[in-house]
LUMVEX-244431 format. One record per residue (C-alpha): residue number from 0; residue in three letters; x, y, z. Coordinates in steps of 0.25 Angstrom, whole numbers. Layout:
BEGIN
+-----+-----+-------+-------+-------+
!   k !   r !    c1 !    c2 !    c3 !
+-----+-----+-------+-------+-------+
! NUM ! ALA !     X !     Y !     Z !
...
+-----+-----+-------+-------+-------+
% end
This chain:
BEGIN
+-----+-----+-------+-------+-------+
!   k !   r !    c1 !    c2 !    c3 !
+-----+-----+-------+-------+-------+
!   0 ! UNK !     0 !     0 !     0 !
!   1 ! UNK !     6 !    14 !    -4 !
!   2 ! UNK !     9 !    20 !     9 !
!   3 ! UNK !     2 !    36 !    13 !
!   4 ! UNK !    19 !    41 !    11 !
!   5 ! UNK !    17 !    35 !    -3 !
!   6 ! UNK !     4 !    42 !    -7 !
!   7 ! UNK !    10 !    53 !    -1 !
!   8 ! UNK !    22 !    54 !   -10 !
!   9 ! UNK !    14 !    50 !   -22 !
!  10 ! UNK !     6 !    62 !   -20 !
!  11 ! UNK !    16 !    71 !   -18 !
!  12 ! UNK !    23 !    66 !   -29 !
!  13 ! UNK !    13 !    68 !   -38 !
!  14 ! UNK !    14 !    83 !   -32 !
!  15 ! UNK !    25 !    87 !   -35 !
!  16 ! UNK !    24 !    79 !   -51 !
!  17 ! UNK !    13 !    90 !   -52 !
!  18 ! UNK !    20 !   100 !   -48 !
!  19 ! UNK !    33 !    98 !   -55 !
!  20 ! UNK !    25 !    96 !   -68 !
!  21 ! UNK !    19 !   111 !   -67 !
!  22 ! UNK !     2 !   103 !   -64 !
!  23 ! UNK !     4 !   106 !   -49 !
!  24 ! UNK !    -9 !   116 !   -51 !
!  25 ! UNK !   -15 !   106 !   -59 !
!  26 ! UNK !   -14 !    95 !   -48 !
!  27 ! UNK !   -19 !   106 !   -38 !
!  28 ! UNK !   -32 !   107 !   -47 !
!  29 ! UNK !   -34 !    95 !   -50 !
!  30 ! UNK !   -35 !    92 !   -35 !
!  31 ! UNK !   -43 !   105 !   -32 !
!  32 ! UNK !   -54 !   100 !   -44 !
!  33 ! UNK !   -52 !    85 !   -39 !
!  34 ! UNK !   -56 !    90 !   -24 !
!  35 ! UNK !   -68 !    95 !   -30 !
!  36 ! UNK !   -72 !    83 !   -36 !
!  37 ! UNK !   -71 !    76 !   -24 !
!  38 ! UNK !   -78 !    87 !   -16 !
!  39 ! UNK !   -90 !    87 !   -27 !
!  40 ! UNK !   -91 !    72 !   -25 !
!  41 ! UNK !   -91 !    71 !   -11 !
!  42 ! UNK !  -102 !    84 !   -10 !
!  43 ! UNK !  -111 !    73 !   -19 !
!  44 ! UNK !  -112 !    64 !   -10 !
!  45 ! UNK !  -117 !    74 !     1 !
!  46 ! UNK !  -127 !    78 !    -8 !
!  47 ! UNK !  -132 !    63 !   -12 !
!  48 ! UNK !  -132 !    60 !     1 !
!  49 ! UNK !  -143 !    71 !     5 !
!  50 ! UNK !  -152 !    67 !    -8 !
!  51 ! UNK !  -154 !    54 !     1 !
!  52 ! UNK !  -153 !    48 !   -11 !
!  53 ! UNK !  -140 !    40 !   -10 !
!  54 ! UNK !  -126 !    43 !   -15 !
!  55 ! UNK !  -116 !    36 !   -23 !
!  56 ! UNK !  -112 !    22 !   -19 !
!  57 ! UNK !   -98 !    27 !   -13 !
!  58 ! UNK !  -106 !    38 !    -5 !
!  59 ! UNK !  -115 !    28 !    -1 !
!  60 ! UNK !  -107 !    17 !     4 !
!  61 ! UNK !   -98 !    28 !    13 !
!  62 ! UNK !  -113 !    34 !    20 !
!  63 ! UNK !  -115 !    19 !    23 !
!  64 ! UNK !  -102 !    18 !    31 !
!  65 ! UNK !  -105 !    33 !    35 !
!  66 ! UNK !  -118 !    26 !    43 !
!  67 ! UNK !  -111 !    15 !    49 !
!  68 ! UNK !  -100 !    22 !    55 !
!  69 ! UNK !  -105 !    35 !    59 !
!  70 ! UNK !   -94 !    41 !    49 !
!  71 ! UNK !   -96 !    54 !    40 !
!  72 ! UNK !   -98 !    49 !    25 !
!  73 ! UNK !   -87 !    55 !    22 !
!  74 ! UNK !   -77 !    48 !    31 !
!  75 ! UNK !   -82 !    35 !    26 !
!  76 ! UNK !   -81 !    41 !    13 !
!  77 ! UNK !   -66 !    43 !    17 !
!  78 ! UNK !   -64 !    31 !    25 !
!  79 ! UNK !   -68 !    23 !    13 !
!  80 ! UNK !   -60 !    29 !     4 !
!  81 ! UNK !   -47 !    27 !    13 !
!  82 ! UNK !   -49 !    13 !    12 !
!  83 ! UNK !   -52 !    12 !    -3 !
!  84 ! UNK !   -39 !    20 !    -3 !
!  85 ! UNK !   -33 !     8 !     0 !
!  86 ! UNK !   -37 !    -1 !   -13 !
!  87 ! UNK !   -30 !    12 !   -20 !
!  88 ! UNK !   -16 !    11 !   -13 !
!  89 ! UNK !   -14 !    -5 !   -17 !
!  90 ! UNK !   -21 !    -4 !   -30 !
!  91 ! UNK !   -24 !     7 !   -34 !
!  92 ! UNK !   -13 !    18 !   -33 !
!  93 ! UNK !   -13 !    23 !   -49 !
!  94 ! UNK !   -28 !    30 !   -43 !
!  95 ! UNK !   -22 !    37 !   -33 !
!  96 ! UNK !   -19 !    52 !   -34 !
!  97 ! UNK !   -20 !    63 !   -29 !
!  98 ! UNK !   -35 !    64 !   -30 !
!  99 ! UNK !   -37 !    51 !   -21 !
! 100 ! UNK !   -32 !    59 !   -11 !
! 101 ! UNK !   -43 !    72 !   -12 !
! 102 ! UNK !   -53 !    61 !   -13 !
! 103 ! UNK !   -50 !    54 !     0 !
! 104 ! UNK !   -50 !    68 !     7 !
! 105 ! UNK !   -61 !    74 !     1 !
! 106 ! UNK !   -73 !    66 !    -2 !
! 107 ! UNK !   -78 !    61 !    12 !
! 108 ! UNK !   -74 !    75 !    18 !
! 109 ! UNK !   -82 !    84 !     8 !
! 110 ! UNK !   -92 !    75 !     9 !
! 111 ! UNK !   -96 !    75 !    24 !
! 112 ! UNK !   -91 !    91 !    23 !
! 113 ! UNK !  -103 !    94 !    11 !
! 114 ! UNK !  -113 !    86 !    19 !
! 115 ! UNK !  -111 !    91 !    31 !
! 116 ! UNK !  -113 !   106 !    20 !
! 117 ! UNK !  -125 !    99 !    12 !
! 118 ! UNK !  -134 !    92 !    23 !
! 119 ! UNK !  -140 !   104 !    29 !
! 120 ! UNK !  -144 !   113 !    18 !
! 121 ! UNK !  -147 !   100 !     9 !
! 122 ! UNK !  -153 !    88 !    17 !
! 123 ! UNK !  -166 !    87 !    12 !
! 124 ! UNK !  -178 !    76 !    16 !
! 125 ! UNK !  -179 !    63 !     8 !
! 126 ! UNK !  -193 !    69 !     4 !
! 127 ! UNK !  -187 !    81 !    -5 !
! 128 ! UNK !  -184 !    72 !   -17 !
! 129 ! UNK !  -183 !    83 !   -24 !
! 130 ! UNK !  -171 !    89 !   -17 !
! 131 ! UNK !  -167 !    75 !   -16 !
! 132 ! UNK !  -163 !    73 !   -30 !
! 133 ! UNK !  -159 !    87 !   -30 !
! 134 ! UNK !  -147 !    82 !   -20 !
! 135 ! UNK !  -145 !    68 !   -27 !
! 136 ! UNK !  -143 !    76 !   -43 !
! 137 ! UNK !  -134 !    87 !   -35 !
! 138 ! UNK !  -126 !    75 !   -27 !
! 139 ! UNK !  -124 !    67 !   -42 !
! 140 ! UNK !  -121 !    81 !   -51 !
! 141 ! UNK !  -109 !    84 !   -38 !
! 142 ! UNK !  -106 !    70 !   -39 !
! 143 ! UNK !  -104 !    69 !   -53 !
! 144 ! UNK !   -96 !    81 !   -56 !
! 145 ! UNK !   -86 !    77 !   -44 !
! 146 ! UNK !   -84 !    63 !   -49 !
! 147 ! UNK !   -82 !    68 !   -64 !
! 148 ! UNK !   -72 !    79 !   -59 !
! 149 ! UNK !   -65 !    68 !   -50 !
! 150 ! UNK !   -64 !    59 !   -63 !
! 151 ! UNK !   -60 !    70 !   -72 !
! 152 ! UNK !   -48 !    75 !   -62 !
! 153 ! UNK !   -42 !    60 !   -63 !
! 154 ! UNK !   -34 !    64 !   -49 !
! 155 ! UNK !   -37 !    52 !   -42 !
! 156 ! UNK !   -47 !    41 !   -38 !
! 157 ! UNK !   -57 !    41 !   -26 !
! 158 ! UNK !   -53 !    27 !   -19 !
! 159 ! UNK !   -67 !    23 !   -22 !
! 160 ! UNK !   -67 !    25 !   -36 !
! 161 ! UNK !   -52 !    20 !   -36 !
! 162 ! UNK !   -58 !     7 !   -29 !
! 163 ! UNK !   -65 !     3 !   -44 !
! 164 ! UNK !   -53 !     5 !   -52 !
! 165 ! UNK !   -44 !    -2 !   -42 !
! 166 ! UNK !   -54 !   -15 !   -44 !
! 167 ! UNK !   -53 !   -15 !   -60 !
! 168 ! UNK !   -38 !   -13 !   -60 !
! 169 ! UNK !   -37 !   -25 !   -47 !
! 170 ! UNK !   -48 !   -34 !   -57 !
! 171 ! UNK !   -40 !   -31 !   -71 !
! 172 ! UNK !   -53 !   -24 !   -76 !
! 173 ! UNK !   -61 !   -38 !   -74 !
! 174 ! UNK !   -69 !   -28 !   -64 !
! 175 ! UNK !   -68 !   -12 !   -71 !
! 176 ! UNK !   -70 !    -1 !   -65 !
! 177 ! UNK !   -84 !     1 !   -68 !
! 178 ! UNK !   -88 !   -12 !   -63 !
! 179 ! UNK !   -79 !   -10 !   -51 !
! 180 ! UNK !   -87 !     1 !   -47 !
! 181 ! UNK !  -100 !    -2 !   -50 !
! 182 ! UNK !   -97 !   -14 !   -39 !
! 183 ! UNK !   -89 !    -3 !   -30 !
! 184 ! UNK !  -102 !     6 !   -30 !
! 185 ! UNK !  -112 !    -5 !   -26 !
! 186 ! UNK !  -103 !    -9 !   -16 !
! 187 ! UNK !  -104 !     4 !   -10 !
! 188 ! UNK !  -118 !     4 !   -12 !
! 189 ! UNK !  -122 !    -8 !    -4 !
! 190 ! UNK !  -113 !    -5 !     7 !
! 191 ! UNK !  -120 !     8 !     8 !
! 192 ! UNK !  -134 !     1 !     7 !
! 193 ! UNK !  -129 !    -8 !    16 !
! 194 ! UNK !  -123 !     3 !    27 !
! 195 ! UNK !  -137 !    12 !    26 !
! 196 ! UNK !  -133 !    22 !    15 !
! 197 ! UNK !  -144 !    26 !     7 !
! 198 ! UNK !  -144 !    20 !    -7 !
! 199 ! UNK !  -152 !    28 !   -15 !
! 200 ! UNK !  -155 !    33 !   -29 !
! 201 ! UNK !  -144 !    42 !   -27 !
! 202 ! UNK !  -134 !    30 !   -26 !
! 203 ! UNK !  -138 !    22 !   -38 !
! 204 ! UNK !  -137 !    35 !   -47 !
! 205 ! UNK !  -123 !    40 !   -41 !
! 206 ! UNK !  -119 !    25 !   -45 !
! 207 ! UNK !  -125 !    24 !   -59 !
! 208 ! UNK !  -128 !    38 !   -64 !
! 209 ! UNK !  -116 !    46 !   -61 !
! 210 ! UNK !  -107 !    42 !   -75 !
! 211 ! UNK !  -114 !    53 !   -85 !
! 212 ! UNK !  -116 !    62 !   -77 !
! 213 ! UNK !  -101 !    61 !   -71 !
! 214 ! UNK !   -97 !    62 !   -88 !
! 215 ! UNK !  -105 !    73 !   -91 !
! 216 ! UNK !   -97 !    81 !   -80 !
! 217 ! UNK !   -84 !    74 !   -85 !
! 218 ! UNK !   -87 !    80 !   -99 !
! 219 ! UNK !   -93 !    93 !   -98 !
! 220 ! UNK !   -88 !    98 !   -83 !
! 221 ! UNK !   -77 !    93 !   -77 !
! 222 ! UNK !   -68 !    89 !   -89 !
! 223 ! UNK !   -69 !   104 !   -94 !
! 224 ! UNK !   -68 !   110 !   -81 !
! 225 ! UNK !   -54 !   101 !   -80 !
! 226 ! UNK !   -50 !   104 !   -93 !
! 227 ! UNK !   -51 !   119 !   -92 !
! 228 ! UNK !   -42 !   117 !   -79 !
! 229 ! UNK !   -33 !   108 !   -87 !
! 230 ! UNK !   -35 !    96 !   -78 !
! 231 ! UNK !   -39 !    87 !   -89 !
+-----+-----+-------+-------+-------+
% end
């Protein structure tokens, strides 16, 4: 296993290549926009989780273990990605960067942070649909655009989106990636359905029904943006 002092060298390493290349404002940019991406994803699952509609399978399975142990979402959400970290250091280093890192910090802290912002002025009863689906197309739009960015940016893998590639490079592609992820999410599904968490509409379409809308953000938003900032 690559030891913390490892990583660390590696990331500094990868530093200073930037810098000494003249892309050490590049690097910093791509970091800020990859942070954003991370922040937008992890606002979503505030937002899915107040249409009482269920959110996506990942965000499911952690408000499960969130209910079990008494633990903020987002600290299961960062327990459980420090153990799929693991899996990453022995066999998937080549989707480590830089990137891995933000998301490790980020998403379970900005997402207790925008619920503990969201719930007061948005909690609504599970008799105002109307506001209901509201919160559920908001949580998805947020969602989508974050995951589009964070794909686009190519700064490193979440350990949970890692986790499906890792098992089509350990299987020699006899279980790919998008089969290695459908069983991954409906893992996470039943766990959550097993642990309490609400799986809902909400769930099914977050697991289903993200792809066009994740390309049309790809083609007419995201890619432009990073283009026009010379970051693809």
């Amino acid at each position: 296993m690559t030891s913390p002092l490892i990583l660390y060298q590696k990331l500094i390493a990868e530093v200073k290549s930037n810098s000494q290349t003249g892309l050490s404002s590049s690097l910093l940019k791509r970091g800020a926009f990859f942070s954003a991406a991370i922040s937008c994803m992890a606002c979503s699952t505030s937002l899915l989780r107040l249409s009482l509609f269920g959110n996506d399978p990942y965000s499911c399975m952690n408000l499960g273990y969130s209910l079990l142990t008494g633990l903020s979402f987002g600290s299961c959400v960062s327990i459980f990605n420090v153990l799929l970290l693991i899996p990453m250091l022995t066999c998937g280093r080549r989707y480590l960067r830089i990137g891995t890192f933000l998301y490790l910090i980020l998403l379970g802290s900005v997402s207790d942070f925008s619920y503990s912002i969201f719930a007061p002025v948005l909690a609504v009863p599970a008799s105002d649909l109307a506001a209901r689906i509201i919160l559920l197309l908001s949580g998805m739009a947020v969602s989508c655009f974050g995951v589009s960015l964070y794909m686009c940016l190519n700064f490193g893998m979440g350990p949970y989106d890692a986790f499906s590639c890792i098992i089509d490079d350990m299987t020699h592609g006899r279980l790919p990636f998008r089969y290695a992820r459908i069983l991954l999410d409906s893992t996470a599904v039943i766990i959550g359905f097993l642990l309490g968490s609400l799986v809902g509409i909400g769930t099914v379409v977050m697991a289903l029904g993200m792809g066009p809308l994740i390309n049309f953000f790809n083609k007419h938003i995201n890619i432009p943006i990073l283009r026009r900032n010379g970051l693809y």
